[in-house]
N, C-alpha and C positions, 0 to 999 in steps of 0.2 A: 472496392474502396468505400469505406462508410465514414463519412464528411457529414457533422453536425453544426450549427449554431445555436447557441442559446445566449438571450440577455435576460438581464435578474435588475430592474432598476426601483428602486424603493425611497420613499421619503418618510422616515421615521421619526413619531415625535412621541413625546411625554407630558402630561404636563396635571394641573389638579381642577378641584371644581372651581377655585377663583378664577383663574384665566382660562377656561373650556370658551371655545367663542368668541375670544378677545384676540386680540394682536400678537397678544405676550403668549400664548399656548405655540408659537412658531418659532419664538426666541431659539430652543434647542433641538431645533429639527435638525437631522442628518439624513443629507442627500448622497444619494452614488449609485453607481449603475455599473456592472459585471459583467464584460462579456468572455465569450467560452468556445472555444473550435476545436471539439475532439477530431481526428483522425487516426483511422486505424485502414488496416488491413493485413491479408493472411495469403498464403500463397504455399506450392509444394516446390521441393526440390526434392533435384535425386529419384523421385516417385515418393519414396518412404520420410521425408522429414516435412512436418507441417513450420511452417515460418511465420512469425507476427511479429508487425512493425507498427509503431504509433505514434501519437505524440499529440500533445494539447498546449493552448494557448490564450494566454489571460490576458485580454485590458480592461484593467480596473480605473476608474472612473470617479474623481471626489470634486466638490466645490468648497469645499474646506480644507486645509490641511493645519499643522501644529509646529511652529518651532518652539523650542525649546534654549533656555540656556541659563545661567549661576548666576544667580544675584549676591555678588561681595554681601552688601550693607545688609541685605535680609537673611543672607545664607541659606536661600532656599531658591529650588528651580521654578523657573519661570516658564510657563505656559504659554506663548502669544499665537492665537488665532490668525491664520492667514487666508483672508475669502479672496476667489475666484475659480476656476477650472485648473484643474491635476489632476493626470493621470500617473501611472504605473503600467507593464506587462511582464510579463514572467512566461515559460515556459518550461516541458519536458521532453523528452524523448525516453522511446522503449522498445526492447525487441525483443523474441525468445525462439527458440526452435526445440523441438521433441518430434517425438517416432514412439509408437509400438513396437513391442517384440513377443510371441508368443516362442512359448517353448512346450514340449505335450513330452509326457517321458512315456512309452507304454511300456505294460506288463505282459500283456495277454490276455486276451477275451476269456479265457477258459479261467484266470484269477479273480479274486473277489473284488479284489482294487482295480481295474483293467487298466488305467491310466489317469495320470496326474498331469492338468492343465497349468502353466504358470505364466502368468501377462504382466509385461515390465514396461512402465511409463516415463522414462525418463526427458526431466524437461534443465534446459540452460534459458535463464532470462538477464539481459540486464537494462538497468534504465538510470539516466544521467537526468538531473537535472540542477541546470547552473544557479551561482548565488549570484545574486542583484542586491550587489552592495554600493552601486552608482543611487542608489534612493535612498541611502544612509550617510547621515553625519554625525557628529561629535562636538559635545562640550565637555567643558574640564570642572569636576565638581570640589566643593571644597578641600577634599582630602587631598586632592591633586592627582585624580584618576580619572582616566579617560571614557567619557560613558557614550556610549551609540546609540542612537536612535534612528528612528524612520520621521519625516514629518508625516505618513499615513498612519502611524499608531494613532489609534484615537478613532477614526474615520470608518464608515459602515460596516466595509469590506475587509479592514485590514491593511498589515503591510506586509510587501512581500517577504519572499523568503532571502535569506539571510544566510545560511548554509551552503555550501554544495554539497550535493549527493551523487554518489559515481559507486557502483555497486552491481557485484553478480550472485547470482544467488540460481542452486541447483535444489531440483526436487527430483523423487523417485517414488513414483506409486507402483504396488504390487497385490496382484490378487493371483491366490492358489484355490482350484478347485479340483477332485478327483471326482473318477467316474466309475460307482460300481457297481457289481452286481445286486437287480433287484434283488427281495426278498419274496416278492411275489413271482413263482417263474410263472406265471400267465403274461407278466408282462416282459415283449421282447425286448426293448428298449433300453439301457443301462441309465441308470441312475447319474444326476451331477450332485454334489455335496460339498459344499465350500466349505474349505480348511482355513482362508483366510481370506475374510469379507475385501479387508484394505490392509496393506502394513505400509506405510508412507515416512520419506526420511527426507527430513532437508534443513539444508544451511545456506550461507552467505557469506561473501569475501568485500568488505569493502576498503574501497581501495581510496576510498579520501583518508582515511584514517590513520594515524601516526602509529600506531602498534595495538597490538590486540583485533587484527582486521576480520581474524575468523570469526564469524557467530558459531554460537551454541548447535551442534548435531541433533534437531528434534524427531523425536521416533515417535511415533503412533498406530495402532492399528486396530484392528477387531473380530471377532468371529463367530457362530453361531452357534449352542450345543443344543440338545434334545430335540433335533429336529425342529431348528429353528425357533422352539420356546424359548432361549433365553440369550441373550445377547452379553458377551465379555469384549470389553474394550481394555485397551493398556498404551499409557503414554509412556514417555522419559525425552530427558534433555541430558549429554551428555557437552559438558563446557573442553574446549582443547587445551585453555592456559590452566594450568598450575597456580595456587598461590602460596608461596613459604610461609616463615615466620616472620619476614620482615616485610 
């Protein structure tokens, strides 16, 4: 199990050559401190599936924060400063499993090709992370629409997130190599010769999403010709929706 901590605390200012040294260089200092607790870990099952589980964890830290709200008579938002200690935290989770697979086709040692190695990587990952909309409010602006905010917007660090993400998403790496006969018969050894360095495909299904949840099928791969002088790579994105005329 690999358990970190980290804090990030900073006192940031601006200011010009009149006030460098004076009192008023502090006026617009932004204070806040970030702290951070990755944890992961990896484990096998089955013998043949590697497992990874994780997850991290924010408190974010301000002595300032921002409401906000319409002013009728001016018609314009209003910005009030609120000092003292606020915080926020937030977090994720994540997990994935994959395995190896070889596959070797042979021909026959007395052929020139004797046999074609093929190694498939197939991986499942998914990771949730909730929306913290308990740190958001709302005022009504002149039009008479309803606007959200964070009172953290504004402040060192940010404010949190706002969305939820719920989301799976599959990859597939592949490498083909053959094995043939030298050209040199002094040497006994049969030759390896990669047909294909990498071919890798992957997408994602996400499942917050009101329609349209598949991603895009991305293809990439690579491989080597004249004996490794010169390298050919090839992507593509193949999209699953359709779009009409209207």
């Amino acid at each position: 199990i690999n358990f970190q901590y980290d804090v990030n605390a900073q006192n940031r200012l601006s200011t010009n050559d009149e006030d460098f040294l004076t009192g008023r260089m502090f006026d617009n200092a932004v204070v806040g401190a970030r702290h951070r607790i990755p944890i992961s870990t990896n484990f096998k099952v089955a013998k043949f599936f590697s497992v990874s589980m994780g997850g991290s964890y924010e408190d974010v830290w301000a002595l300032e924060t921002y409401d906000k709200r319409f002013d009728e008579e001016t018609g314009k938002v209003v910005t009030d400063s609120i000092s003292g200690f606020d915080r926020y935290n937030q977090y994720n989770l994540s997990a994935s499993i994959g395995t190896t697979l070889y596959g070797t086709f042979d021909f026959g040692e007395d052929k020139k090709i004797q046999a074609i190695r093929h190694v498939m990587r197939p991986s499942l990952s998914y990771g949730y992370a909730p929306a913290f909309d308990q740190f958001y409010d709302e005022y009504i602006d002149g039009d008479g629409d309803v606007v959200q905010y964070s009172r953290f917007q504004g402040t060192l660090n940010g404010a949190p997130r706002l969305g939820r993400s719920n989301s799976l998403s599959f990859s597939l790496a592949n490498t083909l190599e053959a094995k043939v006969r030298d050209k040199d018969s002094t040497k006994l050894e049969p030759k390896k010769v990669p047909l294909l360095s990498n071919f890798n495909i992957s997408t994602a299904y996400n499942l917050e999403s009101d329609s349209l949840r598949l991603s895009p099928l991305n293809v990439n791969g690579g491989t080597s010709l004249l004996n490794n002088k010169m390298s050919v790579n090839f992507s593509a994105g193949l999209d699953p929706y359709a779009i009409d005329n209207n």
